[in-house]
Biopython code that builds the backbone (N, CA, C, O; Angstrom):
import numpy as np
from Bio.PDB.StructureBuilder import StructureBuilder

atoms = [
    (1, "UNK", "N", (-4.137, 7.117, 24.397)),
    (1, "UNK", "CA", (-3.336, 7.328, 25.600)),
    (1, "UNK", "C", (-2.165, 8.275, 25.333)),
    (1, "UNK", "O", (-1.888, 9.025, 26.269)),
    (2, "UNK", "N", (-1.357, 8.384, 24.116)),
    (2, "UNK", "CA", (-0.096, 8.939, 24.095)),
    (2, "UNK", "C", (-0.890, 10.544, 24.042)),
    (2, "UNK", "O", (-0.170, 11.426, 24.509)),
    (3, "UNK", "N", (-1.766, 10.848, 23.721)),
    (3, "UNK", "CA", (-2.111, 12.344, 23.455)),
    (3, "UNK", "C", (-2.611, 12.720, 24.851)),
    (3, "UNK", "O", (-2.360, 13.844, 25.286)),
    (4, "UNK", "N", (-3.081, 12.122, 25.340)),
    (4, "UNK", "CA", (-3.207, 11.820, 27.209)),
    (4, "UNK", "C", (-2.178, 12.383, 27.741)),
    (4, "UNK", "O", (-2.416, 13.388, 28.411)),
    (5, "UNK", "N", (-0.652, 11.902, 27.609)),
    (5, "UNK", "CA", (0.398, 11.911, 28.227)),
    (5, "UNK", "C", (1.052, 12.930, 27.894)),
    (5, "UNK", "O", (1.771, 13.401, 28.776)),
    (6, "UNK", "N", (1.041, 13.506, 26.756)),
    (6, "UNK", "CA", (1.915, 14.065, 26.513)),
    (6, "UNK", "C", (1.459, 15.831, 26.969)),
    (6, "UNK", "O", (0.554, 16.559, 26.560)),
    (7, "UNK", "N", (2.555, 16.044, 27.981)),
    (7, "UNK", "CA", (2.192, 17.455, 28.655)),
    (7, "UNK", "C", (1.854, 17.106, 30.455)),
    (7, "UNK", "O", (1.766, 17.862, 31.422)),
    (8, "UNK", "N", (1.725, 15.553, 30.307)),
    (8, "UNK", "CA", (0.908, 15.716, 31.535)),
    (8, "UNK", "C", (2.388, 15.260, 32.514)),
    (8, "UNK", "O", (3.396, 14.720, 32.059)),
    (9, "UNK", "N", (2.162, 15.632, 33.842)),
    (9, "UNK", "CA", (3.318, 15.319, 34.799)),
    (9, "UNK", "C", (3.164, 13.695, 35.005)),
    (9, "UNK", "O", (2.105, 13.079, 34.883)),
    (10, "UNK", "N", (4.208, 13.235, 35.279)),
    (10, "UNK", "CA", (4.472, 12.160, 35.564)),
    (10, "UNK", "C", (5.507, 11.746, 36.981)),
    (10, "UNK", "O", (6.642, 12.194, 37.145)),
    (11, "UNK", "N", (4.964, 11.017, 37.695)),
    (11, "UNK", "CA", (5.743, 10.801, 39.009)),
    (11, "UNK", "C", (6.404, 9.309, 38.663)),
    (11, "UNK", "O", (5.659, 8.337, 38.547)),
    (12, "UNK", "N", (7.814, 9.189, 38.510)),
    (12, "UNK", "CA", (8.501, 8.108, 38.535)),
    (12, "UNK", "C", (9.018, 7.373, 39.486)),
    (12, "UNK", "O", (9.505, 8.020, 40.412)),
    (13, "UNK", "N", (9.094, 5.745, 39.595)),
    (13, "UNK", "CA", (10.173, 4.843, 40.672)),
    (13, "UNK", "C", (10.886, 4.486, 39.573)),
    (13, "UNK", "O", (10.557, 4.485, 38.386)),
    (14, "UNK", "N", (12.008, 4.152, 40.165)),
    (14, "UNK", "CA", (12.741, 3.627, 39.250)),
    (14, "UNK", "C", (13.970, 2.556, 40.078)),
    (14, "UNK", "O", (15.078, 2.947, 40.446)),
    (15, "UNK", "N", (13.396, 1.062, 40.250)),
    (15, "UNK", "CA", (14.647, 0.538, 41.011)),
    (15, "UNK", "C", (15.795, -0.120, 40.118)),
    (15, "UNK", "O", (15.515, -0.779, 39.117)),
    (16, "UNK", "N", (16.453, -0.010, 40.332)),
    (16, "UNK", "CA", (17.742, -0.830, 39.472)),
    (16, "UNK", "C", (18.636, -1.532, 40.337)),
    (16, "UNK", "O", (19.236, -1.166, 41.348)),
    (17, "UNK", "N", (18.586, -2.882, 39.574)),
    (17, "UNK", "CA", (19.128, -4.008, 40.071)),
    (17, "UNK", "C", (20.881, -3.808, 40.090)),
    (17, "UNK", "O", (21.515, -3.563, 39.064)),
    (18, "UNK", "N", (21.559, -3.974, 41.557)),
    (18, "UNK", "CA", (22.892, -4.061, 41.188)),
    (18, "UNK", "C", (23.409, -5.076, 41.598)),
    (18, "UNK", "O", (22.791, -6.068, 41.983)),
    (19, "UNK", "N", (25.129, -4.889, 41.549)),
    (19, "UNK", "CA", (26.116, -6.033, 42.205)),
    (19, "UNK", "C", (25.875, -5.648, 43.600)),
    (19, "UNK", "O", (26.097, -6.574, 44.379)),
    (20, "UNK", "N", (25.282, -3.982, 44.428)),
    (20, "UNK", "CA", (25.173, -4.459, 45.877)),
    (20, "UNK", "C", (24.143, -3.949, 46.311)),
    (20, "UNK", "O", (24.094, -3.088, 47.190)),
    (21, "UNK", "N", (22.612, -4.763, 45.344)),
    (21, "UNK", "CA", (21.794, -4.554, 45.972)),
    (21, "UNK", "C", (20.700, -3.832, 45.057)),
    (21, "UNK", "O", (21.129, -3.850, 43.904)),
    (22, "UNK", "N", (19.628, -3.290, 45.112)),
    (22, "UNK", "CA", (18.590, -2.696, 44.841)),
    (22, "UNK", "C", (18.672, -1.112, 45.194)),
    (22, "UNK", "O", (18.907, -0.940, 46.390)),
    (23, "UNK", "N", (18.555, -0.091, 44.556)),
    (23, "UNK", "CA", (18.586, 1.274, 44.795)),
    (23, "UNK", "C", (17.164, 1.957, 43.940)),
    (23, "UNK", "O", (17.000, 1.872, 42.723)),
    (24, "UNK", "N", (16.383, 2.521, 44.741)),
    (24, "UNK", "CA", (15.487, 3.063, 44.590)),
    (24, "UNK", "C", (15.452, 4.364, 44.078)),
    (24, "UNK", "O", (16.033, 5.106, 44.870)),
    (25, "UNK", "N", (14.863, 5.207, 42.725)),
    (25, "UNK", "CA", (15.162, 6.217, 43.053)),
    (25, "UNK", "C", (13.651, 6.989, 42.167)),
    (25, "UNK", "O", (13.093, 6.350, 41.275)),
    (26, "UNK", "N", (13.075, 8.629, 42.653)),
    (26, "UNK", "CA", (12.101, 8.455, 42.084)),
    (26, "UNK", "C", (12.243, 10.050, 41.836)),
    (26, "UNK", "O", (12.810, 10.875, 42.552)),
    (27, "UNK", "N", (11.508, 10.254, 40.516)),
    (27, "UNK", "CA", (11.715, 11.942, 40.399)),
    (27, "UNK", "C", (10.428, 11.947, 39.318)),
    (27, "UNK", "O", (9.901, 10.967, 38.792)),
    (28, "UNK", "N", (10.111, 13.296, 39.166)),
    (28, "UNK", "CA", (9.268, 13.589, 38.039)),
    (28, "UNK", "C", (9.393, 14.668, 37.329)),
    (28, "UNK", "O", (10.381, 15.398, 37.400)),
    (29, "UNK", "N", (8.437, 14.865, 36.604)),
    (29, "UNK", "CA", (8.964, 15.785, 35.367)),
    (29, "UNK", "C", (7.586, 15.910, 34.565)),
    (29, "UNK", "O", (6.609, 15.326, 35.035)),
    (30, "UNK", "N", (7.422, 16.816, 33.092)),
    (30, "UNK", "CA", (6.703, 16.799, 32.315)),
    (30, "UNK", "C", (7.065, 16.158, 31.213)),
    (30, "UNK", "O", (8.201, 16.247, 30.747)),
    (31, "UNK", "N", (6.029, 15.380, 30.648)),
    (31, "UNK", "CA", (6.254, 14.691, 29.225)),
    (31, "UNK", "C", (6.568, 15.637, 27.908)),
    (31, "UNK", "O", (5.615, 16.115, 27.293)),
    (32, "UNK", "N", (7.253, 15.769, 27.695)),
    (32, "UNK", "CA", (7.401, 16.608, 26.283)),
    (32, "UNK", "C", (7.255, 15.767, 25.197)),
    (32, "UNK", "O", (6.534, 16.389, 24.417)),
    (33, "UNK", "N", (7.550, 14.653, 24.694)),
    (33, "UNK", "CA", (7.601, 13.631, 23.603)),
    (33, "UNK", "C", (6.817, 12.333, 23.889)),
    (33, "UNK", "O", (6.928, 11.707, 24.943)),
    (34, "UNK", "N", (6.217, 12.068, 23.119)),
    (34, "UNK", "CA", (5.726, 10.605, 23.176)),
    (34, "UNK", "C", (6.231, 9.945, 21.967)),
    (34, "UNK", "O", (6.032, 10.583, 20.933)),
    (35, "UNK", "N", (6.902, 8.701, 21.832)),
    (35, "UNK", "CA", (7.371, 8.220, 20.525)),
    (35, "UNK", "C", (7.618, 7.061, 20.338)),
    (35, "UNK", "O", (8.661, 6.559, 20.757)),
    (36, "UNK", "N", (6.779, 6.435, 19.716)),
    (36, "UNK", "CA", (6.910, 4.684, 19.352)),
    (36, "UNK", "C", (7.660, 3.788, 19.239)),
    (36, "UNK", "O", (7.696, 2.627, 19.647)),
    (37, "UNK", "N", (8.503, 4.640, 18.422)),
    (37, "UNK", "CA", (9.880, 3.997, 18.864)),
    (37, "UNK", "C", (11.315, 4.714, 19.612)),
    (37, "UNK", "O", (12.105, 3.816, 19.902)),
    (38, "UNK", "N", (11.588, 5.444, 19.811)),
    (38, "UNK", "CA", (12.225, 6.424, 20.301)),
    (38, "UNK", "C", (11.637, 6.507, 22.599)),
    (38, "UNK", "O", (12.524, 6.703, 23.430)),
    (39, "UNK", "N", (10.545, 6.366, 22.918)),
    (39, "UNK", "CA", (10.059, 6.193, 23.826)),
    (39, "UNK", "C", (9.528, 7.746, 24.720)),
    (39, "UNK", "O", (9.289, 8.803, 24.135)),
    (40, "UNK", "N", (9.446, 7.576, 25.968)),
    (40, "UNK", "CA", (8.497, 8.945, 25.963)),
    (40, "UNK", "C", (9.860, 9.510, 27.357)),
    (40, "UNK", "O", (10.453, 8.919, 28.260)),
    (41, "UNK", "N", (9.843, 10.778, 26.886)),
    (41, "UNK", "CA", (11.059, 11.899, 27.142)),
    (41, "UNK", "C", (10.234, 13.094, 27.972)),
    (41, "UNK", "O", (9.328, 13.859, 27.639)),
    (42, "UNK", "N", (10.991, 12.886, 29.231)),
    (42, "UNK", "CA", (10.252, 13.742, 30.447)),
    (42, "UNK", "C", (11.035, 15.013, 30.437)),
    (42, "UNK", "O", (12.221, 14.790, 30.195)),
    (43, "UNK", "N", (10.780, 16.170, 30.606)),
    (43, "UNK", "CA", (11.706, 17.047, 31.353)),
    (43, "UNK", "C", (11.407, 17.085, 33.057)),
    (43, "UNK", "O", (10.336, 17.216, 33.651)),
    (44, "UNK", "N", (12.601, 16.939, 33.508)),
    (44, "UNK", "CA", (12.479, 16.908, 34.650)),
    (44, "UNK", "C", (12.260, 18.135, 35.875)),
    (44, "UNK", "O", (12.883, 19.187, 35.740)),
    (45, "UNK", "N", (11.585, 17.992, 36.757)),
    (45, "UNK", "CA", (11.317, 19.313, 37.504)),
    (45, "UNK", "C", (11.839, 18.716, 38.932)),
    (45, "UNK", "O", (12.217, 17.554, 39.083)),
    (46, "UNK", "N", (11.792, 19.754, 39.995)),
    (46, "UNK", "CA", (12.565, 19.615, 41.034)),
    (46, "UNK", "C", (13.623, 19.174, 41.520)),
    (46, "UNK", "O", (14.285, 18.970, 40.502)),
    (47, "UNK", "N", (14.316, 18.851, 42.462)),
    (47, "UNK", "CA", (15.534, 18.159, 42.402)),
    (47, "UNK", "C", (16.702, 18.380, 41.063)),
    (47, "UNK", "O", (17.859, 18.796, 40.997)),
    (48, "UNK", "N", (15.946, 17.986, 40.324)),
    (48, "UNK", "CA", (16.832, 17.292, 38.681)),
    (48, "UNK", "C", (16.161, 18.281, 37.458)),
    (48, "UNK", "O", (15.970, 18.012, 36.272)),
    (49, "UNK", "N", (15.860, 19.628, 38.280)),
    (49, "UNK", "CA", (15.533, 20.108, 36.813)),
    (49, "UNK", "C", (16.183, 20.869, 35.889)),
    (49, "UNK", "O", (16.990, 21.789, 36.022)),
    (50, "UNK", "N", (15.703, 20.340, 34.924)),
    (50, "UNK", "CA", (16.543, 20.876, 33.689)),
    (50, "UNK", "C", (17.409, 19.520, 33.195)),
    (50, "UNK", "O", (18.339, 19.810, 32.442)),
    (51, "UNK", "N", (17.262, 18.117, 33.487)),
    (51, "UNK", "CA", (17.578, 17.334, 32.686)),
    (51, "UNK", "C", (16.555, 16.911, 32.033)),
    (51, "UNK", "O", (15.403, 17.331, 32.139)),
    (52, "UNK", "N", (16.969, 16.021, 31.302)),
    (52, "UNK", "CA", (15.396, 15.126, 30.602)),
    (52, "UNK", "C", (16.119, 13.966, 30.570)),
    (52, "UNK", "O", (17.318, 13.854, 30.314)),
    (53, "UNK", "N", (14.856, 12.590, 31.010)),
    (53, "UNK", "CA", (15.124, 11.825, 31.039)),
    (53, "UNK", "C", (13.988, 11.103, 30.221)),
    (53, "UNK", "O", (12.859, 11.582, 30.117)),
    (54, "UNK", "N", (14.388, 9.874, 29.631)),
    (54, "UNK", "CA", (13.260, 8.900, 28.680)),
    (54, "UNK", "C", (13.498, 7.368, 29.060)),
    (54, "UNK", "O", (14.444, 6.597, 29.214)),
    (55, "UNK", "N", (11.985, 7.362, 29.128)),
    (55, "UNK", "CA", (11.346, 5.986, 29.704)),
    (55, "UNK", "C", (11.511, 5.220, 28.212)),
    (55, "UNK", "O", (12.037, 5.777, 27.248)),
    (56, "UNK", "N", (10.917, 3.700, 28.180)),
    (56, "UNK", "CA", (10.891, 3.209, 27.216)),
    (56, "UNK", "C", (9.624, 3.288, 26.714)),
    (56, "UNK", "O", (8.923, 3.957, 27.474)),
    (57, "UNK", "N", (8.974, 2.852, 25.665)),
    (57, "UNK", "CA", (7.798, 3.042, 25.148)),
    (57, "UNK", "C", (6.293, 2.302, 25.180)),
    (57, "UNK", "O", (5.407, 2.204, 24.331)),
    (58, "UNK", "N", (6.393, 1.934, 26.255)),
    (58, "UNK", "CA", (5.395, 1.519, 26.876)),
    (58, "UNK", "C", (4.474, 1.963, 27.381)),
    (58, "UNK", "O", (4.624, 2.135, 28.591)),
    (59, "UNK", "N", (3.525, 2.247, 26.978)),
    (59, "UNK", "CA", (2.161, 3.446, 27.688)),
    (59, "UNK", "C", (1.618, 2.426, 28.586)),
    (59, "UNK", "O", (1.131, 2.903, 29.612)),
    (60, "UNK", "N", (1.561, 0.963, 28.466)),
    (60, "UNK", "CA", (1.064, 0.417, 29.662)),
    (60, "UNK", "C", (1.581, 0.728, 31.186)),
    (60, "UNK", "O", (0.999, 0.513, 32.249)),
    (61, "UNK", "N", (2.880, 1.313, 30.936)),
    (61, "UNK", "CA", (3.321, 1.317, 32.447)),
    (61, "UNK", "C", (2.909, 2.652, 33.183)),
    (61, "UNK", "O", (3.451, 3.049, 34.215)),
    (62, "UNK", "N", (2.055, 3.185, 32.634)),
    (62, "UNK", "CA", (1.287, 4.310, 33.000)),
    (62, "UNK", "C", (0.446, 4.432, 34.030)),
    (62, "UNK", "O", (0.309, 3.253, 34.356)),
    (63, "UNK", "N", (-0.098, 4.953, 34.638)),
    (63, "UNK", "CA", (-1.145, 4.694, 35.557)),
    (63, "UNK", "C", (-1.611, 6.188, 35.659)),
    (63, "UNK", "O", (-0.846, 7.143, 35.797)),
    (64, "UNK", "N", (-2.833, 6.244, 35.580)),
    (64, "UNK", "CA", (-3.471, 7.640, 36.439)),
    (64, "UNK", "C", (-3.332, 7.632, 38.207)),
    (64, "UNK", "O", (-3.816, 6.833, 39.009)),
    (65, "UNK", "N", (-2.457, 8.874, 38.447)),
    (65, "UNK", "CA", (-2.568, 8.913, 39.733)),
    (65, "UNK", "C", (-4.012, 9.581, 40.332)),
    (65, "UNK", "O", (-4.793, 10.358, 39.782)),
    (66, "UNK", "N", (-4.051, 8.913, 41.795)),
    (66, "UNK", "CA", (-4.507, 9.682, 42.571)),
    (66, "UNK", "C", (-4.205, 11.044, 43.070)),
    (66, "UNK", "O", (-3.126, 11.520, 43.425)),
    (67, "UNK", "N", (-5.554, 11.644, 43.016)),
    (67, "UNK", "CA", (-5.250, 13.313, 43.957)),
    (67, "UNK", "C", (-4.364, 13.456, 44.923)),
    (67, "UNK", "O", (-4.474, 12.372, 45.496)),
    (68, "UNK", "N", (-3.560, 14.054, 45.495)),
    (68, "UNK", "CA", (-3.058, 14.198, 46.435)),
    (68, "UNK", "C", (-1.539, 14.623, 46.367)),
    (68, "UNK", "O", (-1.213, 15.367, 45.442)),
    (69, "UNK", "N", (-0.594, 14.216, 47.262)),
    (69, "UNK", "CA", (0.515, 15.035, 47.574)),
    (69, "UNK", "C", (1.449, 13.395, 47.750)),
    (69, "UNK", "O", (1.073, 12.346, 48.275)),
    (70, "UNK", "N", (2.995, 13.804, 46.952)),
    (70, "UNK", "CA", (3.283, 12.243, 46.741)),
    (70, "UNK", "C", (4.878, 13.091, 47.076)),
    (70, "UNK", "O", (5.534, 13.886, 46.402)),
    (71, "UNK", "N", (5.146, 12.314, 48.802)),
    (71, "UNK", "CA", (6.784, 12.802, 49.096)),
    (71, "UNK", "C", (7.630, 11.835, 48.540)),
    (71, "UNK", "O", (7.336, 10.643, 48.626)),
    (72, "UNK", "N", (9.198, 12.423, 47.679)),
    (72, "UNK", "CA", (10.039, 11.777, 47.415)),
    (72, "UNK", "C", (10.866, 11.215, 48.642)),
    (72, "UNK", "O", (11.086, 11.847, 49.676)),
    (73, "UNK", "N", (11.360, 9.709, 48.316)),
    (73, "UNK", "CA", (12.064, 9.306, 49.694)),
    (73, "UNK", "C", (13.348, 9.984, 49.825)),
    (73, "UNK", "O", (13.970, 10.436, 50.786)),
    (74, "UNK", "N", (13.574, 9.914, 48.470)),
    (74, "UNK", "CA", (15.281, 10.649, 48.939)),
    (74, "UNK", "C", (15.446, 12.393, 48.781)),
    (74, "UNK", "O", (16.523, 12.953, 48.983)),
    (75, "UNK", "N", (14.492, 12.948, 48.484)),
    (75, "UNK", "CA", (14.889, 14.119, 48.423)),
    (75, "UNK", "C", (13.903, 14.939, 49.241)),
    (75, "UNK", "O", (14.378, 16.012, 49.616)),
    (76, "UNK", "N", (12.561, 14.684, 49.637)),
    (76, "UNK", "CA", (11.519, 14.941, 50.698)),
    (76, "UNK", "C", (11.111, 15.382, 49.704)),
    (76, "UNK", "O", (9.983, 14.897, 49.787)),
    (77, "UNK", "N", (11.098, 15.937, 48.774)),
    (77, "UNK", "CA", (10.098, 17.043, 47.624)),
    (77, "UNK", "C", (8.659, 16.521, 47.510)),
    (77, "UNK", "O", (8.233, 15.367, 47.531)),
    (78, "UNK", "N", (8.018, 17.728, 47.382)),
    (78, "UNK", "CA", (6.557, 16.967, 47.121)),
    (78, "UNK", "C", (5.875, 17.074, 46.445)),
    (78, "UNK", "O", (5.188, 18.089, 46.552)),
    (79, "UNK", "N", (5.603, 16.208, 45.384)),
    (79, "UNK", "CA", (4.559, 16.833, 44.112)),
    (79, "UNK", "C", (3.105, 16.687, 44.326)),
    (79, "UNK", "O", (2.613, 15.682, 44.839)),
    (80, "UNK", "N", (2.498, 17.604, 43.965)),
    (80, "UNK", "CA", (1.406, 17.975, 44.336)),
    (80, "UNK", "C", (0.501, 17.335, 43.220)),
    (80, "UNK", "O", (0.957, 17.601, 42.108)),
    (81, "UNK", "N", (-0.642, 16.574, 43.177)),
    (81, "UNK", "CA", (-1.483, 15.887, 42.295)),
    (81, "UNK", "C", (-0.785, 15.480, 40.806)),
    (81, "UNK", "O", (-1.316, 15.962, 39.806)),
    (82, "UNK", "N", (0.245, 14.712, 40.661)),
    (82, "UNK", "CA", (0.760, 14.183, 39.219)),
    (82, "UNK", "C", (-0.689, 13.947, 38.558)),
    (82, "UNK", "O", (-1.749, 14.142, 39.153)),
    (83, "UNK", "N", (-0.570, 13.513, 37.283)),
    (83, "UNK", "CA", (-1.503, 13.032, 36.484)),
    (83, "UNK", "C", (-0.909, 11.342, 36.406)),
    (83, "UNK", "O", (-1.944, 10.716, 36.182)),
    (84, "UNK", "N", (0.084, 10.465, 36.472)),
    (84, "UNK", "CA", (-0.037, 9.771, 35.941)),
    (84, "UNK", "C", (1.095, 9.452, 36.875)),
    (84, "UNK", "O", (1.771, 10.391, 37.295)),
    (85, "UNK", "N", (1.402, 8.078, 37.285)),
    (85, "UNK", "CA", (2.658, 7.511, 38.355)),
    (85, "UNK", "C", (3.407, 6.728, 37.079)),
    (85, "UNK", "O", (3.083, 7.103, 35.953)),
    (86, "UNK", "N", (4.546, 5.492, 37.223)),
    (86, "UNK", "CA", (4.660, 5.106, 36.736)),
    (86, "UNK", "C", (6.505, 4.371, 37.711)),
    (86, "UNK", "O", (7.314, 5.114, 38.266)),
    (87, "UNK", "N", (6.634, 2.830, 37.599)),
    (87, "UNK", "CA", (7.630, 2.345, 37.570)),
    (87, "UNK", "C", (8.401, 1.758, 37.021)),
    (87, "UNK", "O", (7.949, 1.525, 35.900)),
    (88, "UNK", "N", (9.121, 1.451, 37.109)),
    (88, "UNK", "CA", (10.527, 0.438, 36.232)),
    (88, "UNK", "C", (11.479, -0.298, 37.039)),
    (88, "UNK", "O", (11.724, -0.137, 38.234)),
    (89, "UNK", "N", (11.913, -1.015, 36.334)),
    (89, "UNK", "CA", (13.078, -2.083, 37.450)),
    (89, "UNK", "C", (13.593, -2.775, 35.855)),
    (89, "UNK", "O", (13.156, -3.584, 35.037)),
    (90, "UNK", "N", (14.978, -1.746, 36.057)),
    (90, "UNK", "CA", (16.275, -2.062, 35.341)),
    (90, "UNK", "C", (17.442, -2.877, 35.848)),
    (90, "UNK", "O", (17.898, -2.592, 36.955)),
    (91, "UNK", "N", (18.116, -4.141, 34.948)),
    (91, "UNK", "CA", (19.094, -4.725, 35.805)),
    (91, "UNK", "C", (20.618, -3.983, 34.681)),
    (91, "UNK", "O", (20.360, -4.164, 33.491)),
    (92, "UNK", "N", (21.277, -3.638, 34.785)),
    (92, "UNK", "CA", (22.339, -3.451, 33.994)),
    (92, "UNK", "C", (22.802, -4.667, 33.469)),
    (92, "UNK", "O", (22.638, -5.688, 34.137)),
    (93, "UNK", "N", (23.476, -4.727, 32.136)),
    (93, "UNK", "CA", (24.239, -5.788, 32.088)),
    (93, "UNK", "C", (25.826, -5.681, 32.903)),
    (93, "UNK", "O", (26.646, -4.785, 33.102)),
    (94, "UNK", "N", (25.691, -7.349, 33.274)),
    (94, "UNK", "CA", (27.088, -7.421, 33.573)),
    (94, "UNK", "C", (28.403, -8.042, 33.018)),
    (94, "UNK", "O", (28.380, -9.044, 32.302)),
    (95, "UNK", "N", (29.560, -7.400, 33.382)),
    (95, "UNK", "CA", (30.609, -7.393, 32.625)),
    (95, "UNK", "C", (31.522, -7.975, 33.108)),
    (95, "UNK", "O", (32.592, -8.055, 32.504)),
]
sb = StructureBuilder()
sb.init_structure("model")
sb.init_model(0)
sb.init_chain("A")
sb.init_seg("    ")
for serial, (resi, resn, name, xyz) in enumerate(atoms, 1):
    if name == "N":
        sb.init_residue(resn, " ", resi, " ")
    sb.init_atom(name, np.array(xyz, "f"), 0.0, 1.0, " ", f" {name:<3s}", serial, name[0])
structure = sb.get_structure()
């Protein structure tokens, strides 16, 4: 799977738990790194490109996407056939 991923686009959710509430947010990017322990490191395209962001190292949370055209909620952008979706749901610690 990691030789799979690596290169291929990835469409992210990402909700994170707060003090007011749940915030959704979803972007994608290309995989540049896959790493076992270190985790797998996207560069990001549209909206946010030119950051990189890294997931944790879990290839299970992978999924092959379906064909098609996938609109972002918050930014309308539309990526055109990802290879692979993928979510998360982070709570911060609190202080």
């Amino acid at each position: 799977m990691a030789e799979k991923l690596s290169g291929s686009t990835v469409l992210v959710g990402m909700t994170t738990n707060g003090p007011a509430g749940e915030q959704l947010e979803q972007f994608f990017g290309t995989v540049m790194i896959v790493d076992a322990n270190e985790g797998i490191t996207l560069r990001l395209e549209g909206a946010r490109a030119g950051d990189v962001f890294t997931l944790p190292p879990d290839l299970r949370a992978f999924f092959p996407a379906k064909p098609g055209s996938y609109r972002l909620r918050q930014t309308g952008e539309v990526v055109l056939d990802p290879d692979y979706t993928t979510t998360w749901e982070r709570t911060p610690p609190r202080h």
